[in-house]
LUMTILUM-674729 format. One record per residue (C-alpha): x, y, z; residue in one letter. Coordinates in steps of 0.02 Angstrom, whole numbers, plus 32768, in hexadecimal, padded with zeros to 4 digits. Each point is the difference from the previous one (the first is absolute). Example, Ala and Ser with C-alpha at 12.3 -4.5 7.8 and 13.67 -1.06 7.14 Angstrom:
2
82677F1F8186A/804580AC7FDFS/
END
This chain:
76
2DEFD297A88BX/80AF80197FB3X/7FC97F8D7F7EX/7F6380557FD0X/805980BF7FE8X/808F7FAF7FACX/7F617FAE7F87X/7FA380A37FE5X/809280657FE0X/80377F8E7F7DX/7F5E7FF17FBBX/7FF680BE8001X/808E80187FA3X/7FE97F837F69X/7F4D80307FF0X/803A80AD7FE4X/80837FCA7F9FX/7F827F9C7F94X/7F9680937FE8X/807B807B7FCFX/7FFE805D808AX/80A780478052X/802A7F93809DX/802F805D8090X/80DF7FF58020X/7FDE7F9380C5X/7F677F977FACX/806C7FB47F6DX/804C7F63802FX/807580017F69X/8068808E8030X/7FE3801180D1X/80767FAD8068X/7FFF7FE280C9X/80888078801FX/7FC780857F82X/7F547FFB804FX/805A7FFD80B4X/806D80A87FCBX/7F5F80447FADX/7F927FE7809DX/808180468073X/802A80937FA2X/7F4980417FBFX/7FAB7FBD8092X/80677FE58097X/807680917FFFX/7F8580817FDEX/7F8A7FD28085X/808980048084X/803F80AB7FB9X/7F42803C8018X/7FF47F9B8098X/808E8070804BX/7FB480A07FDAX/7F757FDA8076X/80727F948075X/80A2804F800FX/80417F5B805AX/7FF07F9F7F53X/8063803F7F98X/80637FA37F6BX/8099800C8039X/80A37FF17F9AX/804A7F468015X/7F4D7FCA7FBEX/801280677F5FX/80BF7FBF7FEBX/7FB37F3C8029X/7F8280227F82X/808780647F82X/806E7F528016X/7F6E7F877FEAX/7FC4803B7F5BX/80A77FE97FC8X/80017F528012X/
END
């Protein structure tokens, strides 16, 4: 499976690339790296859903060591 969504996504990109089209910044293989996508998942996807998440659920909350973890890791 792993295989197959690496395959499309790289097909998606070139073909877009081929026709001109803009490629979206996570689908172009060129320019995305593991940790960029890693930082990029965490911080549009991850963080905000446990911020929202702790609205509803006061007992998850992001709490401050995981912002200052995540702070340090983009800095590597």
């Amino acid at each position: 499976m792993r295989c197959l969504i690496w395959f499309v996504v790289t097909l998606q990109s070139d073909v877009e690339k081929l026709e001109g089209l803009p490629v979206a910044p996570f689908m172009d293989r060129e320019k995305v790296t593991k940790p960029s996508s890693q930082i990029g998942f965490i911080k549009f996807v991850l963080l905000p859903l446990f911020e929202a998440l702790g609205t509803l659920y006061p007992v998850i909350q992001v709490s401050d060591p995981q912002t200052v973890f995540f702070s340090i890791y983009t800095g590597l």
